[in-house]
MIPAKE-351274 format. One line per 8 residues: number of its first residue (from 0); their letters; for each residue x, z, y of N, C-alpha, C, O. Coordinates in nm, 3 decimals. Layout:
<sites>
NUM = A = X:Z:Y:X:Z:Y:X:Z:Y:X:Z:Y ~ ... $
</sites>
This chain:
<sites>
0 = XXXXXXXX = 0.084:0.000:-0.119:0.000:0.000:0.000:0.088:0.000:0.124:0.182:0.080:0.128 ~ 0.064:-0.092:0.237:0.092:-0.086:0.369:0.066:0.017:0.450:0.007:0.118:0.414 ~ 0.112:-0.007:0.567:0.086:0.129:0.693:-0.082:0.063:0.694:-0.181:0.133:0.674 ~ -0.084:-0.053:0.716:-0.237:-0.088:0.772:-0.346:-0.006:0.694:-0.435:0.063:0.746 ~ -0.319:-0.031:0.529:-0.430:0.070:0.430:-0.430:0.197:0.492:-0.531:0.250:0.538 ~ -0.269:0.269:0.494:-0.320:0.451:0.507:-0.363:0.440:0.620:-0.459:0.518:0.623 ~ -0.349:0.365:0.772:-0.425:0.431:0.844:-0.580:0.415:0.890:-0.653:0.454:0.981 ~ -0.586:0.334:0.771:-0.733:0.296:0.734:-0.823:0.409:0.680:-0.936:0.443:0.714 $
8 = XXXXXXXX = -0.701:0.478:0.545:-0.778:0.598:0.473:-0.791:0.695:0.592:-0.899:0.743:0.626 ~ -0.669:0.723:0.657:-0.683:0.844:0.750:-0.786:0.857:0.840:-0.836:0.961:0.882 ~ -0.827:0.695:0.877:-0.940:0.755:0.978:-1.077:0.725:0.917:-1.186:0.734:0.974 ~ -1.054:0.688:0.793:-1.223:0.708:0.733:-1.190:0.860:0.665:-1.298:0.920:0.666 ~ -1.123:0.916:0.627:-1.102:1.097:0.587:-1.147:1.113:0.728:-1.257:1.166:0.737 ~ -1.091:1.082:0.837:-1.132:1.192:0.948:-1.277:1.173:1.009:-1.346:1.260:1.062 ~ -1.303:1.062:0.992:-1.453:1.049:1.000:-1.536:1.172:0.924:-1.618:1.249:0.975 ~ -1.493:1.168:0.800:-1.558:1.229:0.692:-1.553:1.376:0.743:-1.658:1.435:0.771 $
16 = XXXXXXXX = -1.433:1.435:0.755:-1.377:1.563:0.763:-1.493:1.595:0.945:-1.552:1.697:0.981 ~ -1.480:1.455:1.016:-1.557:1.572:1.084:-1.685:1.556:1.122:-1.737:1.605:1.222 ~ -1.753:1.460:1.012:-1.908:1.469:0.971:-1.922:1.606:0.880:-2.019:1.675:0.913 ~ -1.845:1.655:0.777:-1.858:1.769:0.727:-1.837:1.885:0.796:-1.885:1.978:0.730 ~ -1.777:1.932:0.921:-1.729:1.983:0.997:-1.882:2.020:1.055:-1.932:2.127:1.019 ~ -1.971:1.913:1.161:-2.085:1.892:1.185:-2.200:1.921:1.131:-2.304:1.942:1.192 ~ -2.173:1.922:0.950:-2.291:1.927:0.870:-2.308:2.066:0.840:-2.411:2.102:0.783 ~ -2.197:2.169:0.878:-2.149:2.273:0.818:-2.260:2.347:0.931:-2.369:2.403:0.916 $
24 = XXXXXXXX = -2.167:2.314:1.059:-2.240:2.409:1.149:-2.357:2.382:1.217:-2.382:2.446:1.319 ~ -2.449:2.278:1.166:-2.568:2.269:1.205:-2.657:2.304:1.085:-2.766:2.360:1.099 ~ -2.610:2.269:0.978:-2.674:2.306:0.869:-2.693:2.460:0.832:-2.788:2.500:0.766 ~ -2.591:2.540:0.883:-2.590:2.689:0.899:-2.686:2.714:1.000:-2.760:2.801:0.954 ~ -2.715:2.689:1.092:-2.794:2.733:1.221:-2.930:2.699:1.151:-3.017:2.781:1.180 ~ -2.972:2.595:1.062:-3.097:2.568:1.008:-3.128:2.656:0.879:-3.236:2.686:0.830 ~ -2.975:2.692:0.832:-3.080:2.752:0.703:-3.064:2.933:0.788:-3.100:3.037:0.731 ~ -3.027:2.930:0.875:-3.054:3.085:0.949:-3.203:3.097:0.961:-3.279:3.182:0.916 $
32 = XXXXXXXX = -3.225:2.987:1.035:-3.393:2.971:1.094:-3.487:2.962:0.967:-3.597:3.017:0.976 ~ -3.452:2.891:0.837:-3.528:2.916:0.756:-3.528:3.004:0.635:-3.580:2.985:0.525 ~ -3.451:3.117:0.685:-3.407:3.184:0.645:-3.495:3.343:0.688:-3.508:3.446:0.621 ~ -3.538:3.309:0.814:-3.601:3.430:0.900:-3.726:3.397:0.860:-3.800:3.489:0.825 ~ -3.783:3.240:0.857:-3.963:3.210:0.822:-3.978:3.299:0.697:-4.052:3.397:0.688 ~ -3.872:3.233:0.576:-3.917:3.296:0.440:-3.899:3.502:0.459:-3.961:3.584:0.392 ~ -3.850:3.515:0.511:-3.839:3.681:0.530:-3.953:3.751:0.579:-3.996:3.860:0.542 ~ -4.025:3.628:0.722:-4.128:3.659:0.754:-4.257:3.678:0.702:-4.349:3.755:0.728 $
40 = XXXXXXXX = -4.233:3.549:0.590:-4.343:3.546:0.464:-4.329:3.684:0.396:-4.409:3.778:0.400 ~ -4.207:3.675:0.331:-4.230:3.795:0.254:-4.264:3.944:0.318:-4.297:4.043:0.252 ~ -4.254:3.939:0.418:-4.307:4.094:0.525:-4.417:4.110:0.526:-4.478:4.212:0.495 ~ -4.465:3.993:0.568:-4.633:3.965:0.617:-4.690:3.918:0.526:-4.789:3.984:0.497 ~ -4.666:3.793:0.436:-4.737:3.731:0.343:-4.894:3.704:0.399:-4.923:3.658:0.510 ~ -4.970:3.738:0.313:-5.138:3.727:0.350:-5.195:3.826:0.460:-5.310:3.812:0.500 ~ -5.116:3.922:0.504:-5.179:3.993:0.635:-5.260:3.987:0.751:-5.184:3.999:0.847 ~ -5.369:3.974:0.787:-5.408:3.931:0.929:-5.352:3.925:1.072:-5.289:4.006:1.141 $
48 = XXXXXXXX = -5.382:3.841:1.086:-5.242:3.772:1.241:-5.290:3.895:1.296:-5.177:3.910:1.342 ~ -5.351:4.000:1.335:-5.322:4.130:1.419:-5.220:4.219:1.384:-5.176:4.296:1.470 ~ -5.164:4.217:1.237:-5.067:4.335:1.200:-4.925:4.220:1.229:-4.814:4.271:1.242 ~ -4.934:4.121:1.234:-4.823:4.028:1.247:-4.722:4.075:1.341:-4.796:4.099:1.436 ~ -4.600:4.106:1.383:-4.556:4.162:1.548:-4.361:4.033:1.545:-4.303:3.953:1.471 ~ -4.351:4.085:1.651:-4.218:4.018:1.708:-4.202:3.878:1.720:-4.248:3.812:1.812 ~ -4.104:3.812:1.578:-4.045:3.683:1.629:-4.127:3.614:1.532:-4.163:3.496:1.530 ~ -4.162:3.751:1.415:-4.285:3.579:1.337:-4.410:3.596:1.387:-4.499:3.596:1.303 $
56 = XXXXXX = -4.442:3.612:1.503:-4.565:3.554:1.520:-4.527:3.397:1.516:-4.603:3.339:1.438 ~ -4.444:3.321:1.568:-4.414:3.216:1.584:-4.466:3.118:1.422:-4.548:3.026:1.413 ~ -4.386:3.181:1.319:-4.380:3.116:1.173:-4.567:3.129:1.185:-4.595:3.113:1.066 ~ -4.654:3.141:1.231:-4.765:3.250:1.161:-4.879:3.165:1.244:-4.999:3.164:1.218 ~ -4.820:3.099:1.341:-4.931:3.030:1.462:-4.950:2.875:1.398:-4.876:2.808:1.327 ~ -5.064:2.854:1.446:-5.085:2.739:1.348:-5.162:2.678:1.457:-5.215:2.567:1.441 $
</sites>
């Protein structure tokens, strides 16, 4: 292989490296958020939206 190939690989790796980079920390911030709905479920579950309080009223509004 030539210089032309590796610096072909290098910048499709760095593409990659910092689409995964990207996927990491947005994908963390989403499973936080769905992470708090399912918690909210399990707190509240079938309860009537009056005993509901704080940030899941949000999960709970329809």
């Amino acid at each position: 292989m030539n210089k032309e190939d590796y610096q072909v690989l290098v910048f499709i790796a760095g593409i990659l490296f910092v689409g995964f980079l990207f996927g990491m920390i947005f994908g963390e911030q989403r499973a936080f958020k769905l992470q708090d709905k399912w918690n909210c479920e399990i707190k509240y579950g079938s309860r009537p939206r009056n005993e509901i309080s704080g940030d899941c009223l949000k999960y709970f509004e329809k």
